[in-house]
Biopython code that builds the backbone (N, CA, C, O; Angstrom):
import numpy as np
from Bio.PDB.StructureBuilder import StructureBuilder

atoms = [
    (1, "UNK", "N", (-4.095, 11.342, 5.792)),
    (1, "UNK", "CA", (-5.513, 11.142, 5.695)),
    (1, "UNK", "C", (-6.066, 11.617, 4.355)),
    (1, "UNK", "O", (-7.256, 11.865, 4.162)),
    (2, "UNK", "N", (-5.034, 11.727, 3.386)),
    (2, "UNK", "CA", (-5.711, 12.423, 2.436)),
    (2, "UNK", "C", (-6.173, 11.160, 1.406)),
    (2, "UNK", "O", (-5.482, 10.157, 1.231)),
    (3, "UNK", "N", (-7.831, 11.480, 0.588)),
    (3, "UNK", "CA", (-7.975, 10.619, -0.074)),
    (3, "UNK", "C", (-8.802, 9.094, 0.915)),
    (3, "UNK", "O", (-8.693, 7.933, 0.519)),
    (4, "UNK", "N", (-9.411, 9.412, 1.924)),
    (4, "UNK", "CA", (-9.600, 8.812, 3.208)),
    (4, "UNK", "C", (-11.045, 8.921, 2.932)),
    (4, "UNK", "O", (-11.568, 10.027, 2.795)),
    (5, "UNK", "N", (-11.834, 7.622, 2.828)),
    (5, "UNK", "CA", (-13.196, 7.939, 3.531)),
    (5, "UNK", "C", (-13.244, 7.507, 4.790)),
    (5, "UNK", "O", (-12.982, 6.316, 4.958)),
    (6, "UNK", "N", (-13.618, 8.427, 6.105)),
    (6, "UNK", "CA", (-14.165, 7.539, 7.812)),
    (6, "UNK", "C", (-15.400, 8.031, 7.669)),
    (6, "UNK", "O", (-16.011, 8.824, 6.953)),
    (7, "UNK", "N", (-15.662, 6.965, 9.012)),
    (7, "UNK", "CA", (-16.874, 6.603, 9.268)),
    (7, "UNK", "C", (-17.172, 6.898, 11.236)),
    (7, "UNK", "O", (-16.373, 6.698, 12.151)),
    (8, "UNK", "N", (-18.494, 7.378, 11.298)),
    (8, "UNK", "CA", (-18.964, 7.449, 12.380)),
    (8, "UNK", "C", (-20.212, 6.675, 12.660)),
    (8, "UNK", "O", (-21.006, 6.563, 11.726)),
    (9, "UNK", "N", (-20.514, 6.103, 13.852)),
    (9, "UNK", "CA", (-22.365, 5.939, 14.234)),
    (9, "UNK", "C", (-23.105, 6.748, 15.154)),
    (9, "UNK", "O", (-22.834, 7.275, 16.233)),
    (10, "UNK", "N", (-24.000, 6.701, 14.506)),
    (10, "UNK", "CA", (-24.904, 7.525, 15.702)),
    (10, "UNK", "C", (-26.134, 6.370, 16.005)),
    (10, "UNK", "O", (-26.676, 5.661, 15.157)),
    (11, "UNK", "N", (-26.443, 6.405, 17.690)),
    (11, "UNK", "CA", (-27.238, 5.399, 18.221)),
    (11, "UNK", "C", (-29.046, 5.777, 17.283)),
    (11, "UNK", "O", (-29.642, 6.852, 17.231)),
    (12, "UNK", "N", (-29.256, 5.071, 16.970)),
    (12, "UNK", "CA", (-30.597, 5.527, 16.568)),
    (12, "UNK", "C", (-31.592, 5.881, 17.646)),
    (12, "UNK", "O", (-32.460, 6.707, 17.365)),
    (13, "UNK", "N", (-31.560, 5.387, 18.751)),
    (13, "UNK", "CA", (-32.729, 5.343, 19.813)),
    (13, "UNK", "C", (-32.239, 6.718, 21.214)),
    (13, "UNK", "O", (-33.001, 7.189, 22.058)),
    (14, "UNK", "N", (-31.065, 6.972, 21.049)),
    (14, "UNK", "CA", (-30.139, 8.067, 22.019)),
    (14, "UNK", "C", (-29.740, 9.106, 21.291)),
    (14, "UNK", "O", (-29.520, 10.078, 22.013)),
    (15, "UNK", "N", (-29.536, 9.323, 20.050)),
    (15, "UNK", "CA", (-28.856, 10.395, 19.438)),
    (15, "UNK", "C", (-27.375, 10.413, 19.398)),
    (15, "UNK", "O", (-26.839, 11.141, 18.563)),
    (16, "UNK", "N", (-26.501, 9.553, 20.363)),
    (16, "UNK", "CA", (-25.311, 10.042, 20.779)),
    (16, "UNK", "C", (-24.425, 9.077, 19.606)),
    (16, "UNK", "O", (-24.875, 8.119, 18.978)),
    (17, "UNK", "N", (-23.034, 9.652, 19.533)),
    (17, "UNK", "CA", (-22.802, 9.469, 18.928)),
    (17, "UNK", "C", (-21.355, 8.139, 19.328)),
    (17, "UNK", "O", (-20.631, 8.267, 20.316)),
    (18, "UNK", "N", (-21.223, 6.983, 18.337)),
    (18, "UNK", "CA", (-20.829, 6.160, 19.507)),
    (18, "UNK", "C", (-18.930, 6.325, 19.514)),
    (18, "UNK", "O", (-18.130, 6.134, 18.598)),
    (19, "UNK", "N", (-18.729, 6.712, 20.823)),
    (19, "UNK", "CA", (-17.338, 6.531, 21.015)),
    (19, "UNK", "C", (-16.342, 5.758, 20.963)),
    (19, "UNK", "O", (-15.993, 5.088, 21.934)),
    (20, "UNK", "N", (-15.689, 5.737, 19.722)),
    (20, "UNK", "CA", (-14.773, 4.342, 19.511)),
    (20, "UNK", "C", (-13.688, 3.895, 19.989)),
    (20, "UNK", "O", (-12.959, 3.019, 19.522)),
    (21, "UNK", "N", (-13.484, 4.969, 21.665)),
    (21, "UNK", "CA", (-12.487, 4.590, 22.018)),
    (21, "UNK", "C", (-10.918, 4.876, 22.095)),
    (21, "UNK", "O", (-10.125, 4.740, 23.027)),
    (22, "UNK", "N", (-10.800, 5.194, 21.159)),
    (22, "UNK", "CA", (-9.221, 5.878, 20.542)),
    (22, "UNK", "C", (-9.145, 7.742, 21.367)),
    (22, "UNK", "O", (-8.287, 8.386, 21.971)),
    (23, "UNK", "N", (-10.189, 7.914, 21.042)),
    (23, "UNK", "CA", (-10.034, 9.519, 21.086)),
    (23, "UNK", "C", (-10.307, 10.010, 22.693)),
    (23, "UNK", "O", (-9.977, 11.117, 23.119)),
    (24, "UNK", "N", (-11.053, 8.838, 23.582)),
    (24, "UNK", "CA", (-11.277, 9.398, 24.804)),
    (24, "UNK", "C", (-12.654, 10.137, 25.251)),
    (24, "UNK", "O", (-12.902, 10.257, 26.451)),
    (25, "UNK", "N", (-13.556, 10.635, 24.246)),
    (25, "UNK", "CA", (-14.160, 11.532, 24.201)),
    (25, "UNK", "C", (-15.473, 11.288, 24.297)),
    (25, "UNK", "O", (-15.742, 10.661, 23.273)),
    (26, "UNK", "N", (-16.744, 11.459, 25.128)),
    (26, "UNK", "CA", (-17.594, 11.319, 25.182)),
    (26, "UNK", "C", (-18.506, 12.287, 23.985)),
    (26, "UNK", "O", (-18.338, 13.488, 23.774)),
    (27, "UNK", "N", (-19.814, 11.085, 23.079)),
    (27, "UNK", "CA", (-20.480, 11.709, 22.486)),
    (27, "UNK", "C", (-19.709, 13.003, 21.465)),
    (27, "UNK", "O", (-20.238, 14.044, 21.076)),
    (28, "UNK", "N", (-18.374, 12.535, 21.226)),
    (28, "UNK", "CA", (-17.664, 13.493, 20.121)),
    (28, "UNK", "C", (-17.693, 12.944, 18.709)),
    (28, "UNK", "O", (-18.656, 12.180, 18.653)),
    (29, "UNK", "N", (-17.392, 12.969, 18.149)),
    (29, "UNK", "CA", (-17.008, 11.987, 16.590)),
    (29, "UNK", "C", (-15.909, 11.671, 16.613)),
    (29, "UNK", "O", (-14.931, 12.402, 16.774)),
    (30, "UNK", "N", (-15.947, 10.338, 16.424)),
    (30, "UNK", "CA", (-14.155, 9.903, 16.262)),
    (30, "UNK", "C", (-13.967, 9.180, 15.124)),
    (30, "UNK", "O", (-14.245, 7.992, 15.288)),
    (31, "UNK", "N", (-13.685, 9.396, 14.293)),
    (31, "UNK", "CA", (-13.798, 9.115, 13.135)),
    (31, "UNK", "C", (-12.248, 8.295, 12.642)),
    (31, "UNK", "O", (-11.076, 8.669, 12.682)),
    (32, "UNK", "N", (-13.056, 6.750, 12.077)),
    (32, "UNK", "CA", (-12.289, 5.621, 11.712)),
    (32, "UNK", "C", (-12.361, 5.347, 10.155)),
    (32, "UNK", "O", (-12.886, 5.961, 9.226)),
    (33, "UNK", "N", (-11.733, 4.354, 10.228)),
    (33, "UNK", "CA", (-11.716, 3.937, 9.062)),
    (33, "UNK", "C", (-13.375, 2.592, 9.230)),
    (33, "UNK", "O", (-13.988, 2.359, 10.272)),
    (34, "UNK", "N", (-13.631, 2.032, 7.942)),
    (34, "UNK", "CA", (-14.635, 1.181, 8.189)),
    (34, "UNK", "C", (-14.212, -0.084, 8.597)),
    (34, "UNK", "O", (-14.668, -0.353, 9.709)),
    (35, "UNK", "N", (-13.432, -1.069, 8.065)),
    (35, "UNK", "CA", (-12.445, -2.204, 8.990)),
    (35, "UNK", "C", (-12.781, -1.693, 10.745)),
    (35, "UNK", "O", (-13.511, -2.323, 11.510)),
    (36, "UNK", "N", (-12.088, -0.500, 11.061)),
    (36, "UNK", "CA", (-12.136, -0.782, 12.380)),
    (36, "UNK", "C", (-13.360, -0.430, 13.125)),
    (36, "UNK", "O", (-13.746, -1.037, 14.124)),
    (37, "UNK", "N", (-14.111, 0.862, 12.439)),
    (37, "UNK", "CA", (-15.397, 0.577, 12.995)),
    (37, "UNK", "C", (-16.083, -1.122, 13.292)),
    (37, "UNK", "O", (-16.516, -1.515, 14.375)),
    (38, "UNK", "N", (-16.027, -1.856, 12.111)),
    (38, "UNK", "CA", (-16.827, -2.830, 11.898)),
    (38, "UNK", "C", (-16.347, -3.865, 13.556)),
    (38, "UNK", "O", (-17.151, -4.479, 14.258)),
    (39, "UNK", "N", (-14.664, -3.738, 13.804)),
    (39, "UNK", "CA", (-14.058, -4.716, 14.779)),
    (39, "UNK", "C", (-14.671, -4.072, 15.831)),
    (39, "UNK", "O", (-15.081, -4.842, 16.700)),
    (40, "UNK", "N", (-14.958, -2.294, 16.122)),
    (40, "UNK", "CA", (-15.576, -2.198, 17.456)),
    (40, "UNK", "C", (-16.675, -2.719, 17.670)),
    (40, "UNK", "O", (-17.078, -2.922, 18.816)),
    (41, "UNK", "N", (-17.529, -3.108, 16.319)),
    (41, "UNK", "CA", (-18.767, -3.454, 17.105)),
    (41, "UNK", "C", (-18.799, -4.605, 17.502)),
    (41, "UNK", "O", (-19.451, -4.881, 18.509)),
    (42, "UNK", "N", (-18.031, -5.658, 16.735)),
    (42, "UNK", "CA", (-17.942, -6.906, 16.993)),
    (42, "UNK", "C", (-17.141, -7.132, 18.315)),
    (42, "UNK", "O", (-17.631, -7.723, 19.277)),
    (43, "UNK", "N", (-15.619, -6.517, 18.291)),
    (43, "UNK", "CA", (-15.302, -6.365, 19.415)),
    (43, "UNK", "C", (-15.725, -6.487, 21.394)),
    (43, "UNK", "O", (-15.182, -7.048, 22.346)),
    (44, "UNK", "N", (-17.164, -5.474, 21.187)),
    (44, "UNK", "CA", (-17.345, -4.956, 22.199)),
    (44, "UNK", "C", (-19.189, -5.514, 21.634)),
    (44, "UNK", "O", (-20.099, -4.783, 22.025)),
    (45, "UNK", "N", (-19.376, -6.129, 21.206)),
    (45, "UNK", "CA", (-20.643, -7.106, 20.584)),
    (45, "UNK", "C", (-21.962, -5.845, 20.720)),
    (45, "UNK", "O", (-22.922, -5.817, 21.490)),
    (46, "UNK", "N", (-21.576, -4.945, 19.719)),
    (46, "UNK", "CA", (-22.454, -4.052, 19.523)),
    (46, "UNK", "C", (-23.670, -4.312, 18.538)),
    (46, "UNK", "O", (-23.323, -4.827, 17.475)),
    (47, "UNK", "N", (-24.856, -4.090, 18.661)),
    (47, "UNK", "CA", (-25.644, -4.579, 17.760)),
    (47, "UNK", "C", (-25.903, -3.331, 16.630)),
    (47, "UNK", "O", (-26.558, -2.305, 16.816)),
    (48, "UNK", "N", (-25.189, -3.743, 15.420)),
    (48, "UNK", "CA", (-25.180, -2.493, 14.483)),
    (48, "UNK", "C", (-26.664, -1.989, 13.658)),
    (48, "UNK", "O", (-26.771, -1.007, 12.925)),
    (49, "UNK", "N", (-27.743, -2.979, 14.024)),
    (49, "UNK", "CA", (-28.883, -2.558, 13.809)),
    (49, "UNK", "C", (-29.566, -1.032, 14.813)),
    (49, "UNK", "O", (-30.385, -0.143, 14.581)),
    (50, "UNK", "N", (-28.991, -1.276, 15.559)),
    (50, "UNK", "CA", (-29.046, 0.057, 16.953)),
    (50, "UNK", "C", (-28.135, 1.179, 15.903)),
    (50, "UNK", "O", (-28.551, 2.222, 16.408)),
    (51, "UNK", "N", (-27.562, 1.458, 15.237)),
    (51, "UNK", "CA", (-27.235, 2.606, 14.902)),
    (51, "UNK", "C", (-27.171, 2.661, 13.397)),
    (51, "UNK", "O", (-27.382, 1.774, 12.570)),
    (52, "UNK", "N", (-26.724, 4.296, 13.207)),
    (52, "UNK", "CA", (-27.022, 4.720, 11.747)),
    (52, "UNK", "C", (-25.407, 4.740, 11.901)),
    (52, "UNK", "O", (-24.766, 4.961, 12.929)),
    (53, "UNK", "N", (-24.794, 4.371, 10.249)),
    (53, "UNK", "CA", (-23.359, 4.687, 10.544)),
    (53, "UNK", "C", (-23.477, 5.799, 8.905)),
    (53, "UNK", "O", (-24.409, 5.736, 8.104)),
    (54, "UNK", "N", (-22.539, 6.513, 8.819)),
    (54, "UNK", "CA", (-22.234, 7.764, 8.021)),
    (54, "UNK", "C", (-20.743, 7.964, 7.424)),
    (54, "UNK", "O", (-19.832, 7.924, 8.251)),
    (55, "UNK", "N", (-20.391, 8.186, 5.998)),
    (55, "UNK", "CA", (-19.152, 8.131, 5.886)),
    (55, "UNK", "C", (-19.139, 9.502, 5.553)),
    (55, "UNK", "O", (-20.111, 10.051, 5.035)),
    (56, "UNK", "N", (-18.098, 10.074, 5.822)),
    (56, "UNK", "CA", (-17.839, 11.362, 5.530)),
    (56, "UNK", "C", (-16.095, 11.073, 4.373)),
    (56, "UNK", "O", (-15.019, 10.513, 4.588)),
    (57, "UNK", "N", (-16.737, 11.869, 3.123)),
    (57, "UNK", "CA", (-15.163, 11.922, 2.334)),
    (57, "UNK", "C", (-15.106, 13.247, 1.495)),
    (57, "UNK", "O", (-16.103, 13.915, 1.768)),
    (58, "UNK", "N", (-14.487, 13.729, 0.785)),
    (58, "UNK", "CA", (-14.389, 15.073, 0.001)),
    (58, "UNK", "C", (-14.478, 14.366, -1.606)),
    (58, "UNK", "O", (-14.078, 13.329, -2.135)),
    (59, "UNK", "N", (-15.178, 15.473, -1.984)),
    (59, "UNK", "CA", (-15.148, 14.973, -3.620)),
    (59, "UNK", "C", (-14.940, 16.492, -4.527)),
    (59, "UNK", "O", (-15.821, 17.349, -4.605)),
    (60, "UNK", "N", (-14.195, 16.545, -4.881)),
    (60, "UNK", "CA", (-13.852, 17.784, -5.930)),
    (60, "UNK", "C", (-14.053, 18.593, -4.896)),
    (60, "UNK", "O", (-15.098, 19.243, -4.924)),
    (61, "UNK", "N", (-13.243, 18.751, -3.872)),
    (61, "UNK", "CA", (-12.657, 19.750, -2.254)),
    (61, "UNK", "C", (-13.978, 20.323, -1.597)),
    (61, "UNK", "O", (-13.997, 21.450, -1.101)),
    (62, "UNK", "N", (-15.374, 19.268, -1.625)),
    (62, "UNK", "CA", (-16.639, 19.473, -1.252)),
    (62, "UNK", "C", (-16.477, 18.075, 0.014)),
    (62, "UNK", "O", (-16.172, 16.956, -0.399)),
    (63, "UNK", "N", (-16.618, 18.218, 0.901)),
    (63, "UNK", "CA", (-16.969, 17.544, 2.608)),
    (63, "UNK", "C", (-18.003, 16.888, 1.841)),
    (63, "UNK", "O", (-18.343, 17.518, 0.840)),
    (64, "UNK", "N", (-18.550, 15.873, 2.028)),
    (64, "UNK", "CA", (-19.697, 14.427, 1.419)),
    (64, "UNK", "C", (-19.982, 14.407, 2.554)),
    (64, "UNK", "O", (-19.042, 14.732, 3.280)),
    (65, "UNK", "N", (-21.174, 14.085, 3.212)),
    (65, "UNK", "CA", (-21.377, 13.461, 4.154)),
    (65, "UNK", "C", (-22.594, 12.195, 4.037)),
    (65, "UNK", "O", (-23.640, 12.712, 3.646)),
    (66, "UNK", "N", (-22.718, 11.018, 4.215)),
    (66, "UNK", "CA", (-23.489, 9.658, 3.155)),
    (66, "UNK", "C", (-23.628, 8.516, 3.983)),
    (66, "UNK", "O", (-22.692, 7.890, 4.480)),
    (67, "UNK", "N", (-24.903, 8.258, 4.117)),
    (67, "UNK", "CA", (-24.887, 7.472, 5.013)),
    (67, "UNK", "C", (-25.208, 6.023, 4.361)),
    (67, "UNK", "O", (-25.819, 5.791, 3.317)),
    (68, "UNK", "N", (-24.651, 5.161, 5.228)),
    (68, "UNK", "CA", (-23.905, 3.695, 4.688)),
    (68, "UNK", "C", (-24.755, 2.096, 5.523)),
    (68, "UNK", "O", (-25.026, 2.279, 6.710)),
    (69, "UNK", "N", (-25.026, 1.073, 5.111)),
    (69, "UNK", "CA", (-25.005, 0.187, 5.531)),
    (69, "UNK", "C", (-23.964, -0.542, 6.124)),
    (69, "UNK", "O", (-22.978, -0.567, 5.387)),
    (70, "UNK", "N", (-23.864, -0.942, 6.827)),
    (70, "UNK", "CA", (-22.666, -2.139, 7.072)),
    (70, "UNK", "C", (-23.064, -3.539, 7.670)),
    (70, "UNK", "O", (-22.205, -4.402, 7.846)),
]
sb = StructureBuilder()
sb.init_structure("model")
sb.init_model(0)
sb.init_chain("A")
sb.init_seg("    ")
for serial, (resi, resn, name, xyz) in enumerate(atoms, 1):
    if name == "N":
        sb.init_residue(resn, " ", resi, " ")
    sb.init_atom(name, np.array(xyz, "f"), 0.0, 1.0, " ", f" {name:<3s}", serial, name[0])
structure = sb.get_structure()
């Protein structure tokens, strides 16, 4: 994972944060790559206007956290 930007959403209208599935975990962060975020929403016909999505990456060994269109 090194050298990795992922990505999370959070619902804009619930707060929660959306579970992609892989990890099992309710309202945890599960953090993907953007490709597969993009297939869950389409996937599972999520409307990505309903959420904020956020990439988290390190820059000179500082955590980024930046939030993104898709």
């Amino acid at each position: 994972m090194n050298n990795k930007e992922l990505y999370f959403a959070v619902n804009k209208n619930t707060g929660e944060i959306l579970n992609t599935g892989w990890c099992g975990y309710k309202n945890k962060v599960s953090w993907v790559e953007l490709s597969h975020l993009k297939g869950i929403f389409t996937r599972n016909k999520i409307n990505k206007k309903d959420y904020n999505v956020y990439r988290v990456f390190v820059e000179n060994g500082v955590p980024v956290l930046d939030r993104v269109e898709i």
